[in-house]
C-alpha positions in Angstrom: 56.2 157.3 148.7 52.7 157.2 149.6 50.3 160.1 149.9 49.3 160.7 153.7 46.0 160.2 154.2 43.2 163.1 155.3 42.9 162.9 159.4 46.0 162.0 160.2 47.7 164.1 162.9 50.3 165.6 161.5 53.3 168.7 161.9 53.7 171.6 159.7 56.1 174.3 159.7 56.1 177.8 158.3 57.9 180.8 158.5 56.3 183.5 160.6 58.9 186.2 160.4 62.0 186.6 158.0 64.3 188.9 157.8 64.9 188.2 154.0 63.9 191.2 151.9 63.1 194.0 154.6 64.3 197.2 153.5 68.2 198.3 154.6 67.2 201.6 156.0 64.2 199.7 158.8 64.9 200.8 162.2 67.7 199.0 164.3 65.3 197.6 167.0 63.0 195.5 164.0 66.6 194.4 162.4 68.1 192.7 165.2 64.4 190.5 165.6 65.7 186.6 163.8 63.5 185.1 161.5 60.7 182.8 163.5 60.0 179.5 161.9 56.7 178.0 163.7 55.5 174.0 163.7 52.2 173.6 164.4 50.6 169.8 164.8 46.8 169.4 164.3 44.8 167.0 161.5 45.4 166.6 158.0 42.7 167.8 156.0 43.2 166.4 152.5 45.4 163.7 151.3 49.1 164.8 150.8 52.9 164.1 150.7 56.2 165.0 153.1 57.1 168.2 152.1 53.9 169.5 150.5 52.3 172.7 151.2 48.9 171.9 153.3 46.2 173.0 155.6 46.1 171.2 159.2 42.8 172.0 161.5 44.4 171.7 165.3 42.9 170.1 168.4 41.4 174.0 169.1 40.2 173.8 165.6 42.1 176.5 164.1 43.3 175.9 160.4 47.2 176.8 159.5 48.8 176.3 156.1 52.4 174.8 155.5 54.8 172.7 154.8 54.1 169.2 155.7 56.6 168.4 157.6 56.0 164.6 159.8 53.6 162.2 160.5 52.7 161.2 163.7 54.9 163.7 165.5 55.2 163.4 169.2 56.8 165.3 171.5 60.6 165.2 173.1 60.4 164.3 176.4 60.0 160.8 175.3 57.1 159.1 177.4 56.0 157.5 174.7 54.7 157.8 171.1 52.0 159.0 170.3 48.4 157.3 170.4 46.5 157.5 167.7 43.7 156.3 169.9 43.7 159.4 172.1 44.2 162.0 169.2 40.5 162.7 169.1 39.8 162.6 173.1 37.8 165.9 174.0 36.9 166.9 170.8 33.6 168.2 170.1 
């Protein structure tokens, strides 16, 4: 597989909130709270592979670190894919 290359718009995912390892006597109102896992898209900032831990800058230019998780994501309603072309529309 081929690395994916720096700029690319990108999703990660990572987890926000677990409930893995919290202590057995926490109070019952923080138990019952799931584990969150987040996906943020924004632009690859160095080179990398599906699956690799990275950092992503998003459109607002704030940085997040995780797993990489697709390329070119788009969203669900299914307009249409997503144009490269227009990624960088509005950016300073």
């Amino acid at each position: 597989m081929s690395k994916i290359p720096k700029g690319t718009w990108v999703e990660v995912e990572r987890m926000l909130f677990s409930t893995d390892g919290q202590a057995p006597n926490r109070p019952l109102d923080p138990a019952k709270v799931p584990s969150y896992l987040v996906r943020v898209s924004g632009f690859l900032l160095e080179d990398a592979d599906l699956g690799q831990q990275v950092r992503i800058r998003t459109i607002m230019g704030k940085i997040y670190v995780g797993k990489l998780r697709i390329q070119s994501p788009s969203y669900g309603h299914s307009f249409a894919h997503t144009v490269p072309e227009l990624m960088h529309t509005g950016r300073l």
